[in-house]
ROSE-4610 file (N, C-alpha, C; in Angstrom, 1 decimal, always signed):
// ROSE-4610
residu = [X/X/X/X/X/X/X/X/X/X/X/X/X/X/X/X/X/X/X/X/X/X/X/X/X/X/X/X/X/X/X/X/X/X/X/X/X/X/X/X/X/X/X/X/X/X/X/X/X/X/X/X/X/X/X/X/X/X/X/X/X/X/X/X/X/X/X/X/X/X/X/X/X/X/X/X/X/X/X/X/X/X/X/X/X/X/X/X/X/X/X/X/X/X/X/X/X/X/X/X/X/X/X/X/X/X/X/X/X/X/X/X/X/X/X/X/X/X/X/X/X/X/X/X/X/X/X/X/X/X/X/X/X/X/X/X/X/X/X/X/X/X/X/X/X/X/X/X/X/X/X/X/X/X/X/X/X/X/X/X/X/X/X/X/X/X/X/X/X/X/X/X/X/X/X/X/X/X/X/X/X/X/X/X/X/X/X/X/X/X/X/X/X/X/X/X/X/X/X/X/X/X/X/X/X/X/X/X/X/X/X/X/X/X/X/X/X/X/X/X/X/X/X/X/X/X/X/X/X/X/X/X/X/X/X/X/X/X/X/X/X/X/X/X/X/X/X/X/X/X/X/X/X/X/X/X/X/X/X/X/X/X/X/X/X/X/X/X/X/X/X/X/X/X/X/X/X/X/X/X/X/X/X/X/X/X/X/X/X/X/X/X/X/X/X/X/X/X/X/X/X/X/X/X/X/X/X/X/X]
num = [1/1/1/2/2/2/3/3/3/4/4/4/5/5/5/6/6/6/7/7/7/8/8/8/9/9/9/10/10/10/11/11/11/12/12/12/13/13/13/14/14/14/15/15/15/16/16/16/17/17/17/18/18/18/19/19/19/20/20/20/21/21/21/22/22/22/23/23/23/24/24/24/25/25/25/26/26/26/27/27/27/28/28/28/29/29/29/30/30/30/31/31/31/32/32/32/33/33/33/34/34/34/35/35/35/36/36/36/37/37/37/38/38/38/39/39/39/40/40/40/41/41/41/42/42/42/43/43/43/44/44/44/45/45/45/46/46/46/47/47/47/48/48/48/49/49/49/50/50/50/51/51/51/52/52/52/53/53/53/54/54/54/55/55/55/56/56/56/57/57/57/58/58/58/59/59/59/60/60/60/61/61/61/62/62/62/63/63/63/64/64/64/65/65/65/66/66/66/67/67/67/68/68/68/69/69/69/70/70/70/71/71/71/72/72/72/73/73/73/74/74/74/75/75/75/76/76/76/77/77/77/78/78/78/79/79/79/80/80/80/81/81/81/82/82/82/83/83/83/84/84/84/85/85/85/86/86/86/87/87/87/88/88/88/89/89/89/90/90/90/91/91/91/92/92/92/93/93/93/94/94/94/95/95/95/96/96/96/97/97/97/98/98/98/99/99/99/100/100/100/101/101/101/102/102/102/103/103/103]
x = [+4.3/+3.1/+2.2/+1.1/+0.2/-0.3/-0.3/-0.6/+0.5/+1.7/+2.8/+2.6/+2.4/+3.3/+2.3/+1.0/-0.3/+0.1/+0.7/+0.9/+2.2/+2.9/+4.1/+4.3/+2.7/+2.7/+2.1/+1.6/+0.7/+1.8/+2.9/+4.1/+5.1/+5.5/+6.1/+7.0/+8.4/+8.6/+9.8/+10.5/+11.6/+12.7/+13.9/+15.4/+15.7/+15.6/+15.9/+17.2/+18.0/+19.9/+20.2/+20.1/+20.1/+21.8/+22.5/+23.8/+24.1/+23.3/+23.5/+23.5/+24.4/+24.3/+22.9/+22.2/+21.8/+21.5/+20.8/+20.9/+19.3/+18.7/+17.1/+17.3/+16.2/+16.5/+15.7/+14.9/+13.3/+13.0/+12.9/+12.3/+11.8/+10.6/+10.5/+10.2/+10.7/+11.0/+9.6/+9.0/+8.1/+7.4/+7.0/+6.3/+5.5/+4.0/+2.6/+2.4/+1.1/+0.0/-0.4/-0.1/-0.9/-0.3/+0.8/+1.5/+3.0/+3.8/+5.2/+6.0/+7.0/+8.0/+9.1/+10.2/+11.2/+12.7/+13.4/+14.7/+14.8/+14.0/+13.4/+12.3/+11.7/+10.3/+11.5/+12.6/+13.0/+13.8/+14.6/+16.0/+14.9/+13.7/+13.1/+12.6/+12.1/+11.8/+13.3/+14.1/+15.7/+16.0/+15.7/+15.9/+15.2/+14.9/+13.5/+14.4/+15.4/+16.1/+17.3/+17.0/+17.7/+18.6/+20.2/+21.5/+21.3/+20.5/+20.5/+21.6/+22.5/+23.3/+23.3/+22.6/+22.2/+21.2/+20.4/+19.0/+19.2/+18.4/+18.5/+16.8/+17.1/+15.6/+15.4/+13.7/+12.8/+11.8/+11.9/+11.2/+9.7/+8.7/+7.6/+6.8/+7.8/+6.7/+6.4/+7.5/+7.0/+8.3/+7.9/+9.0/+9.6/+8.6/+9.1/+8.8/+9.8/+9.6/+8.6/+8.4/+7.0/+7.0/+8.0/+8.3/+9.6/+9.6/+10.9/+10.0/+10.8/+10.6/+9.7/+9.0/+8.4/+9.3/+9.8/+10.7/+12.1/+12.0/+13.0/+12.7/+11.1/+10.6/+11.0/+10.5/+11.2/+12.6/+13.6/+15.0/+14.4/+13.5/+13.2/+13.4/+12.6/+12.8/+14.1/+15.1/+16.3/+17.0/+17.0/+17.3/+17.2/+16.1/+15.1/+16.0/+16.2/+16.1/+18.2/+18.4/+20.1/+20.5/+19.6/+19.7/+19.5/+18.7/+18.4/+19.5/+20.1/+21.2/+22.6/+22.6/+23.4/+23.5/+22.4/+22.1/+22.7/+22.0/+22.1/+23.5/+24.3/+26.0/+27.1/+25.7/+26.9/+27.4/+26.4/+26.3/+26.1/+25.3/+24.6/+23.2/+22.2/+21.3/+21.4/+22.3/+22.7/+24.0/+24.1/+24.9/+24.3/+22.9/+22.4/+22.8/+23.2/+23.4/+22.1/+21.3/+19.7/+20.2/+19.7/+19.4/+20.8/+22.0/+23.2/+23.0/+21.9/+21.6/+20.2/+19.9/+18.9/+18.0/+16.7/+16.4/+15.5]
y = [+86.1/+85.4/+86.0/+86.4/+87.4/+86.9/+84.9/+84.1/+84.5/+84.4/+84.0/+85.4/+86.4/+88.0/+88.2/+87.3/+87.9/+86.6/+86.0/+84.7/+85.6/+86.5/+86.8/+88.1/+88.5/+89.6/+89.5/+88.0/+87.9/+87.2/+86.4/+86.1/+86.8/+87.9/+89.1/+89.0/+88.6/+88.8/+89.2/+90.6/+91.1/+90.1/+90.9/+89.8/+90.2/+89.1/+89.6/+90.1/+89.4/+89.3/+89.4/+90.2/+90.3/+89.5/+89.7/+89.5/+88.0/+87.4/+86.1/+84.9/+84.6/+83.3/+82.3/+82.0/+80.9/+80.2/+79.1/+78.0/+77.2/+77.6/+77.3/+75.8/+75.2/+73.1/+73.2/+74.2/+72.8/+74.1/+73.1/+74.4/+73.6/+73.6/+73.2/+74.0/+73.4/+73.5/+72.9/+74.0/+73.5/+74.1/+73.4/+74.3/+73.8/+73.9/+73.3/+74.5/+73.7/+74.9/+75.8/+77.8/+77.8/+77.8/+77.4/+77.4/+77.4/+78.2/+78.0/+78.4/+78.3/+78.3/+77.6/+78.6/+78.0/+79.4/+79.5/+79.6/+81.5/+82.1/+83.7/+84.1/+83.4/+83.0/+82.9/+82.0/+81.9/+82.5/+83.3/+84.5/+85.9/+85.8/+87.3/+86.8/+85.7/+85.2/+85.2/+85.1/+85.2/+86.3/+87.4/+89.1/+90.2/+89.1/+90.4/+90.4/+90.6/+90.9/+89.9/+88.2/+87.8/+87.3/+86.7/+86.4/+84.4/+84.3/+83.4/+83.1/+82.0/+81.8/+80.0/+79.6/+78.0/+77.1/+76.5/+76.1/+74.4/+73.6/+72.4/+72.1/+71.7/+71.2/+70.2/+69.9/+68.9/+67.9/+66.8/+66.6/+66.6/+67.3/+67.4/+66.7/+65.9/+65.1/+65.8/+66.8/+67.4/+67.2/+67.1/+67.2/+65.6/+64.6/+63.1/+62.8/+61.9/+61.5/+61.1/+61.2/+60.9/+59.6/+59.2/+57.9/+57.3/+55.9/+55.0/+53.9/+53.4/+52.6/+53.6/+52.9/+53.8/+53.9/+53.0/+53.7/+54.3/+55.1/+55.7/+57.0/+57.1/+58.3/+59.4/+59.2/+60.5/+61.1/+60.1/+60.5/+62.2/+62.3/+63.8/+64.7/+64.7/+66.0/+66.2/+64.9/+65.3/+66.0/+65.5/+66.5/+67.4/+67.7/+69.4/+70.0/+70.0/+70.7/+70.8/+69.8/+70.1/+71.4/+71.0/+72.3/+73.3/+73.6/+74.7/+75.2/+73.9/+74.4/+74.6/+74.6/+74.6/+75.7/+76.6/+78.7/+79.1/+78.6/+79.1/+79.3/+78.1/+78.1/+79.0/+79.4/+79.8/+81.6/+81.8/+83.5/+84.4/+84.3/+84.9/+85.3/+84.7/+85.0/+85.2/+85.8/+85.9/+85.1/+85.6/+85.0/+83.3/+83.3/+82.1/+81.1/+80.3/+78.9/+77.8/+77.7/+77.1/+75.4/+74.8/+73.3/+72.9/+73.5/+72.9/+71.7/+71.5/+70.1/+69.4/+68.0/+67.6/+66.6/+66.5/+65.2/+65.3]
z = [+46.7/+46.8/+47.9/+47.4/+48.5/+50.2/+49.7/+50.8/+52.1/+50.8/+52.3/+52.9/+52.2/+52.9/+53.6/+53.6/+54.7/+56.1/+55.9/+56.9/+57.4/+56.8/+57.3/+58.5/+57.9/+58.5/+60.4/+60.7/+61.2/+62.5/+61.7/+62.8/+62.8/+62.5/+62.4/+63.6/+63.7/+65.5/+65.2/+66.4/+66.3/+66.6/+65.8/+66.2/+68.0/+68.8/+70.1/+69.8/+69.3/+69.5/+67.9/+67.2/+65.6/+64.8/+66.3/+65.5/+65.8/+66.5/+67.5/+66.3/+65.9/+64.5/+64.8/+64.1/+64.0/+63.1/+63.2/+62.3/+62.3/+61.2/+61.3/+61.0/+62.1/+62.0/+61.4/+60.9/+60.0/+59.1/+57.8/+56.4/+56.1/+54.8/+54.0/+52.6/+51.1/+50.3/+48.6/+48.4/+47.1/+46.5/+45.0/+43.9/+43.5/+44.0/+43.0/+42.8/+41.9/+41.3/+42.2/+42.2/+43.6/+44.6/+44.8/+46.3/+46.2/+46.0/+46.1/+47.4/+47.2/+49.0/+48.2/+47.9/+46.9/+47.7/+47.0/+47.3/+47.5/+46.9/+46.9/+48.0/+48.7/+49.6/+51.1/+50.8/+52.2/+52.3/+51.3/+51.8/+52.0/+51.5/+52.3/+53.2/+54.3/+55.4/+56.2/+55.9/+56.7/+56.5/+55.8/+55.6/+56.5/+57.8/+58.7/+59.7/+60.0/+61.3/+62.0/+61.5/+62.4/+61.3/+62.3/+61.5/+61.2/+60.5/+59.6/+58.8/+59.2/+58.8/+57.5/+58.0/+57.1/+57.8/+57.3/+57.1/+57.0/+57.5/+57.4/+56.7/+55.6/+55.1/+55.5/+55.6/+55.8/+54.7/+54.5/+53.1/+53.5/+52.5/+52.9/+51.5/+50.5/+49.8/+48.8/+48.4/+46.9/+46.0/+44.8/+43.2/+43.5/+44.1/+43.3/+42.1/+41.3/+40.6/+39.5/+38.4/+38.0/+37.9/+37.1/+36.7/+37.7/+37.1/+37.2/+38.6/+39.7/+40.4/+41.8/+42.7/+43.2/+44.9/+44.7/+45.8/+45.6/+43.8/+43.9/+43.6/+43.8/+43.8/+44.3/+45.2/+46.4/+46.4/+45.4/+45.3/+44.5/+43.9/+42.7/+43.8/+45.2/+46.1/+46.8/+46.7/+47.1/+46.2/+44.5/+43.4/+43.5/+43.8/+43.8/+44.8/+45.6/+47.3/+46.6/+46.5/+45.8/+44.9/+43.9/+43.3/+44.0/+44.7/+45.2/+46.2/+47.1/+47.6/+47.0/+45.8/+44.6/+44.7/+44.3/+43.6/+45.3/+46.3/+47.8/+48.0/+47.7/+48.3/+47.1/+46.1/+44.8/+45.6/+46.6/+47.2/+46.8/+45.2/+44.8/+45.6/+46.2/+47.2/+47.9/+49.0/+49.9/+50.8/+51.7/+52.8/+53.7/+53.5/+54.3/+53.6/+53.9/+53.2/+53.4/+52.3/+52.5/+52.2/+52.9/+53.1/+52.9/+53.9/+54.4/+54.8/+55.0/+55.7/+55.7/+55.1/+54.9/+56.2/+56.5/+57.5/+56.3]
């Protein structure tokens, strides 16, 4: 996506400690019209130098439900973000393990 790689290029920052494990506390995860940040977007954002090891996602209010009760809406972005950490833990994308953990 042309957006992110010009936003990426602009916070660009070397791995101080490349081999140093760590563990990213805040992602977020989504797909509108126009704007995606999905599971290919954040293993080349974890591919610029540092040892990204697993990711704790953030809900930011996208892929609820269309239907059913409205406060069982929001269960759709837990769905969503599952799967995604489904493909993530299969290690076919890499070594990071994405949204090991949810807030």
């Amino acid at each position: 996506m042309a957006g992110n790689a010009e936003w990426l290029e602009k916070v660009k920052e070397p791995a101080l400690e490349p081999a140093l494990p760590i563990i990213d506390p805040h992602h977020h995860l989504w797909d509108h019209p126009g704007s995606r940040y999905e599971l290919d977007e954040l293993m080349a954002d974890a591919a610029q130098g540092h040892n990204i090891r697993a990711t704790v996602f953030v809900e930011c209010k996208s892929m609820y439900r269309a239907g059913g009760p409205d406060a069982l809406k929001p269960v759709g972005e837990t769905e969503y973000v599952n799967g995604i950490a489904a493909k993530s833990a299969s290690g076919g994308f890499g070594e990071t393990r994405v949204a090991a953990a949810r807030r």
